[in-house]
Structures are given as structure tokens and as C-alpha cells.
C-alpha positions in Angstrom: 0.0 0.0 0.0 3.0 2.2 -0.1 3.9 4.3 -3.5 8.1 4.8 -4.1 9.4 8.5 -2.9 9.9 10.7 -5.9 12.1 12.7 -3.5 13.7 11.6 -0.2 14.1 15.0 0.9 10.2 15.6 1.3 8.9 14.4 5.0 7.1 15.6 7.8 5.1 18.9 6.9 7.0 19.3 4.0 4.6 16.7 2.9 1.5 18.3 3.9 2.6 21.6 1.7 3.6 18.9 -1.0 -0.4 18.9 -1.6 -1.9 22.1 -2.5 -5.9 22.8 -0.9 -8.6 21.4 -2.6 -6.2 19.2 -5.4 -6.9 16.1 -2.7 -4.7 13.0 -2.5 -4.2 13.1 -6.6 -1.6 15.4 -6.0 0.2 13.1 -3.5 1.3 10.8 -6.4 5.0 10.0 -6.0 4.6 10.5 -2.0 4.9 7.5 0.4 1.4 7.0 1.7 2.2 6.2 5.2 4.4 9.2 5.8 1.6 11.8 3.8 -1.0 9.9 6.1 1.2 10.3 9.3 2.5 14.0 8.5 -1.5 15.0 7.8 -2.4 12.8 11.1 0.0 15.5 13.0 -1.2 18.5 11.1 -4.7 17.5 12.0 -4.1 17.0 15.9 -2.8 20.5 16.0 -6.2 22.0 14.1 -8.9 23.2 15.7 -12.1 21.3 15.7 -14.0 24.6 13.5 -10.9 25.4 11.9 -11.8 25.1 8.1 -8.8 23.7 7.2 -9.4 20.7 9.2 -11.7 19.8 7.4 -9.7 19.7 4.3 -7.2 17.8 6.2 -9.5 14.8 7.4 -11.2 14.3 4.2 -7.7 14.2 2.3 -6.6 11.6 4.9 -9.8 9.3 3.8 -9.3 9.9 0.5 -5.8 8.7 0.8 -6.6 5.7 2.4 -9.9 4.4 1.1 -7.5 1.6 -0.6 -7.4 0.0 3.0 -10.8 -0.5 2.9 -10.9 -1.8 -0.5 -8.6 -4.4 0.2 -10.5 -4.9 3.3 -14.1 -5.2 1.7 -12.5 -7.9 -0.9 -12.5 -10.1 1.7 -16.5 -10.4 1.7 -16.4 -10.4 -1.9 -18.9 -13.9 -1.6 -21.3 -12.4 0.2 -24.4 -11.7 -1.8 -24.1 -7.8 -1.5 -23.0 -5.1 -3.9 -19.1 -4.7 -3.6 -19.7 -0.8 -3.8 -22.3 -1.3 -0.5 -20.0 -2.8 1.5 -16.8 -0.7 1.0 -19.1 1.8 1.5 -19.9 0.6 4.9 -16.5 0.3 5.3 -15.4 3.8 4.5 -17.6 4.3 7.5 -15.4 2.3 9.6 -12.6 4.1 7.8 -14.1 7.3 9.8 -14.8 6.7 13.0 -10.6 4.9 13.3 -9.5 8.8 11.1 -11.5 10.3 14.2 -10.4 8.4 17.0 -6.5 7.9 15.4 -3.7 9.4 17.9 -0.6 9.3 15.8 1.2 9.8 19.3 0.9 6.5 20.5 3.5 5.4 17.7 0.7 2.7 15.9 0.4 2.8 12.1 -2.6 3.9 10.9 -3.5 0.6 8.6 -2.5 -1.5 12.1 -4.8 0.7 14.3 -7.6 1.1 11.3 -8.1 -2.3 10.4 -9.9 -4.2 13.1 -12.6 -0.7 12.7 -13.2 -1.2 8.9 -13.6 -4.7 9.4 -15.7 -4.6 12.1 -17.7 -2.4 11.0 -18.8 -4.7 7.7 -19.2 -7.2 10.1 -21.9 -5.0 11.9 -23.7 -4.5 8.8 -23.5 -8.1 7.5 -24.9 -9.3 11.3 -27.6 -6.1 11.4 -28.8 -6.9 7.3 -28.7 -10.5 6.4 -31.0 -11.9 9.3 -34.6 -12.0 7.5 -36.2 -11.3 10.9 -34.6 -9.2 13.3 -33.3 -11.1 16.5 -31.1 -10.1 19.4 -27.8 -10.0 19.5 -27.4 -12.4 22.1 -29.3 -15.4 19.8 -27.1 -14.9 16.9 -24.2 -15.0 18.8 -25.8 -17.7 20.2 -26.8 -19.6 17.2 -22.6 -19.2 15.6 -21.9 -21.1 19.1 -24.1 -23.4 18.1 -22.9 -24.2 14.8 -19.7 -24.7 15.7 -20.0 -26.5 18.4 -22.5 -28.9 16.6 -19.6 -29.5 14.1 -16.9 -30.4 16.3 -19.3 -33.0 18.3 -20.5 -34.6 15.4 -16.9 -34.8 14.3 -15.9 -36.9 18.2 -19.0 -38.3 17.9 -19.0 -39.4 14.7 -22.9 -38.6 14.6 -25.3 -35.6 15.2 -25.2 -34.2 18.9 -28.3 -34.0 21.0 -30.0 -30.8 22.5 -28.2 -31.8 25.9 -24.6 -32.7 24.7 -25.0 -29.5 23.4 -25.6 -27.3 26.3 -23.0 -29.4 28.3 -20.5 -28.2 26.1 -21.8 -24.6 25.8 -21.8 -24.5 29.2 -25.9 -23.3 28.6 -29.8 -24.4 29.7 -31.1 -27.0 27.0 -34.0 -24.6 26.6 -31.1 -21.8 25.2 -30.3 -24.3 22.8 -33.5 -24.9 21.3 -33.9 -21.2 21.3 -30.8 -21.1 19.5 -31.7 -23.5 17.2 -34.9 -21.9 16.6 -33.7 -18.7 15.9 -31.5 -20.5 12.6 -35.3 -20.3 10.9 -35.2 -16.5 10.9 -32.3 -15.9 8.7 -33.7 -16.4 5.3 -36.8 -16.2 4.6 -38.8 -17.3 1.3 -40.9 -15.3 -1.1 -44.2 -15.9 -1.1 -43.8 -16.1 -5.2 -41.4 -19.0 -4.7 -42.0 -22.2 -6.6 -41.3 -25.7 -5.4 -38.1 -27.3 -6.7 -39.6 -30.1 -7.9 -41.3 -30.2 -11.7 -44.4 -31.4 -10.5 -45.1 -29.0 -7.5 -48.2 -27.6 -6.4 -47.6 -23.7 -7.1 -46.2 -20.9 -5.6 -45.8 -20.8 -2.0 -48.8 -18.2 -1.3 -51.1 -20.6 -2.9 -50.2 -24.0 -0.5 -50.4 -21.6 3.0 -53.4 -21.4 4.9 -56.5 -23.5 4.5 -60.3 -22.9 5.3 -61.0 -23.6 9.3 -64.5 -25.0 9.5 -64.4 -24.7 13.3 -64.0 -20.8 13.1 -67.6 -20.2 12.9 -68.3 -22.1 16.0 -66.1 -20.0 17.7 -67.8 -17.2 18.1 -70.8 -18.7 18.7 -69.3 -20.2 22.1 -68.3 -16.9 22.7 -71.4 -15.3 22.4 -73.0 -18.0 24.0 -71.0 -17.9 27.4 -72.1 -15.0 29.2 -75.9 -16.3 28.4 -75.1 -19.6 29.7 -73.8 -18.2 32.9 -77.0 -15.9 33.2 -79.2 -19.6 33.4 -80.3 -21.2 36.5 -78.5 -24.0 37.6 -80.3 -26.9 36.7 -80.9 -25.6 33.2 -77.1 -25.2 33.2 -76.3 -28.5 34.0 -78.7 -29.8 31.8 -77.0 -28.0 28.6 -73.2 -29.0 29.4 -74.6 -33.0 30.1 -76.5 -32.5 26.9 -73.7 -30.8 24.4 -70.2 -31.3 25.9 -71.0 -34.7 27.8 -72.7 -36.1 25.5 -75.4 -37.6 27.4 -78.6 -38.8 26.7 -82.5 -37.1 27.8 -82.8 -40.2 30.1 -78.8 -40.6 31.6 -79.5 -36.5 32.1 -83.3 -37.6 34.1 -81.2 -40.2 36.3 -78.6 -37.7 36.9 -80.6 -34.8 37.8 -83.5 -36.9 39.3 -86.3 -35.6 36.7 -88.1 -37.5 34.2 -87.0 -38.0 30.4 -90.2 -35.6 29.2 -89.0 -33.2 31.5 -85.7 -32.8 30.6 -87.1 -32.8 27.7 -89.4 -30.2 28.3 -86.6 -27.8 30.1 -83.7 -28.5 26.7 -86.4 -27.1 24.6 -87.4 -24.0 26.5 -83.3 -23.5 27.2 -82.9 -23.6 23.9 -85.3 -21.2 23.0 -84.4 -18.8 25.4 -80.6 -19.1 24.4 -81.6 -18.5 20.5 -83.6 -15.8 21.4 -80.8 -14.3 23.0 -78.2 -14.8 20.5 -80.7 -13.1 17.9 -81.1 -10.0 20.0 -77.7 -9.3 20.3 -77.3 -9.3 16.7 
């Protein structure tokens, strides 16, 4: 990442002059990168944070060094994002290291810059690939577990169990199913997507959901229950021996101790009355 010297004799601020305001790092051609970057590094400590020139200074400085974050995005080039995005994100990175950089401490700026950039790519691979949005702690969680699963299955010469897991995690089995779980939320298919196979049955959004006969009934029994609790007793017994236990007019005379016609006689007046009421709140 370093360009030969055109002249040994230029260094420290001799440097910074070397590139006239508002020609940016074009006109450091010739120059040794790492001294321009650590002369302007020392001209910017001493600006002032409104000073205009400053300004000048730092975006020169990430100019001059955006090919540190090229050569860090190529790294991800086979992940399934623009190129442009991600050293993008990384000039980001490239940034916050020019901001925080104190050429003091005696670090090279590529040394002290490169975990940032890189991190930073990270961040926006972790916060952007996951379909669903999960915390942090789960997809940390869930690269433990992928990891771990491989080096079992590689002792064990088979597929570990929930519990081998969390022994050797040093986590609850009920973290590991979580974690295993979560796996489900990082891709996610289109609803347009056809099955693989020639003879499939359509596109996803046609095969999901289905008609639930039961729903109706649903809100019946949900208008029905504060009648039913309005109903004396006996009549109430009567109904729940009749619909949910299943009983016959005569098992519900012997339990009750009534005749058959008068059970009979109380259902159908019940019933009535619980129609009725069903009707009028309509």
C-alpha cells in the first residue's frame, strides 16, 4: 500500500505543503502514503475542531486511504451484497478509526484502522442478512451453536443431542432450542417461490393457509358464554350434560333426578331462550 518517494528529501510537513488545498490525494502521487497519512495525522491533531482547514485535512486523509478499505471489503467479496455497499460501509469504519487515530501512541494507521473497517462490515452483515430481526445475544448464540454442533458430530461421529449440546456450551437446554430456533429467521422465502420439484403444487402463497371449518363455531361459544352463565343451575347442568358430555334425555333424568319428558321439556325451552338471545344481540 505504499507508492516509491519521488524525493527523499520531502517528509514531515514538508509533505502536507507537498499537496496544495482542494487538489486532494491526486496530488500526492509519487509520495509515500504512510508518511503523507502520518504527516497530515499530526497536522490535523494540532487544528482546531472549527478550523476550516481541518476539514480539508481529514477528508484528504480518507481519501488517501480508502484503498485500506478496499482491500478490506475484498475479503467479503462472496457475500451476496453489492461490492460498492460494502466498502461503503467500510469507508464508514474508515471514519470513526481517522476520528479516534492518535498518531502519538507510535501505531500505524492501517495497524490501528483495520480491526474498525472490518468490524464495522461485520456489523452491517450481522444487522442486514438476518430476515427477521433477532437479538444479539441469539445470533451469537446460534454461531456457538454451529460450531459446536460441528466439532461433536466430528468426536462423535454422529449428530449431537440438544443436551450434549448445552453441556459443552456451558448453557440451559431450553437456550439451545432457542438457538436453534432462531437459525429459521435468517432467510426467509418469497411468497412467489415455486417448489423445486417439476411437479409442484404452485407458488408458496397458494399452498399456506386452508379454510378452518371450526371458526364459525367460535364465536358462537363466545357469544353463548355469558348467556349460559345468566341460566339457573339446573338448566345449566342440563345444557353441558347434553352438548359437551354427550349424554342422553334419560342418563341426564337419572342424573338430575327428573323424568325423560321433563328434561325434555326444560332443553327445549333452554334452547329457545338461548336462540332468542343470540338473535337479540345481533
Amino acid at each position: 500500500m505504499s507508492v516509491d518517494l519521488d524525493s527523499s528529501e520531502i517528509h514531515g510537513a514538508e509533505a502536507v505543503e507537498a499537496v496544495p488545498a482542494g487538489t486532494g490525494p491526486e496530488a500526492a502521487e509519487g509520495l509515500d502514503t504512510r508518511t503523507l497519512s502520518r504527516s497530515l495525522f499530526l497536522r490535523l491533531a494540532d487544528l482546531a475542531p472549527d478550523c476550516p482547514e481541518r476539514l480539508y485535512v481529514r477528508d484528504t486523509l480518507i481519501e488517501l486511504n480508502l484503498p485500506l478499505v478496499r482491500y478490506a471489503a475484498a475479503r467479503f467479496r462472496s457475500r451476496n451484497e453489492p461490492m460498492e455497499d460494502i466498502v461503503q460501509v467500510g469507508t464508514i469504519g474508515l471514519i470513526k478509526a481517522i476520528d479516534r487515530f492518535d498518531p502519538e501512541r507510535g501505531v500505524e494507521f492501517p495497524t490501528f484502522a483495520m480491526p474498525t473497517v472490518v468490524g464495522e462490515i461485520k456489523r452491517f452483515f450481522r444487522d442486514t442478512s438476518w430476515s427477521v430481526r433477532v437479538p444479539r445475544r441469539l445470533q451469537e448464540l446460534r454461531l456457538a451453536l454451529t460450531r459446536a454442533g460441528d466439532e461433536l458430530a466430528q468426536e462423535l461421529d454422529r449428530s449431537p443431542t440438544v443436551a450434549e449440546l448445552a453441556r459443552c456450551l456451558g448453557v440451559s437446554e431450553e437456550d439451545v432450542v432457542e438457538g436453534l430456533a432462531v437459525g429459521n429467521a435468517y432467510t426467509a422465502s418469497s411468497l412467489d417461490s415455486t417448489p423445486a420439484e417439476e411437479d409442484g403444487d404452485g407458488p408458496l402463497a397458494e399452498r399456506l393457509g386452508y379454510e378452518d371449518v371450526a371458526l364459525e363455531g367460535v364465536e358462537y361459544r363466545e357469544s353463548l358464554k355469558p348467556l349460559l352463565a345468566r341460566l339457573p343451575a339446573r338448566e345449566r347442568r342440563i345444557i353441558m350434560l347434553r352438548f359437551f358430555a354427550n349424554m342422553t334425555q334419560s342418563q341426564i333424568g337419572e342424573d338430575i333426578g327428573i323424568s325423560q319428558m321433563h328434561v325434555s321439556r326444560l332443553l327445549t325451552r333452554t334452547l329457545a331462550q338461548l336462540r332468542h338471545g343470540l338473535t337479540s344481540e345481533e
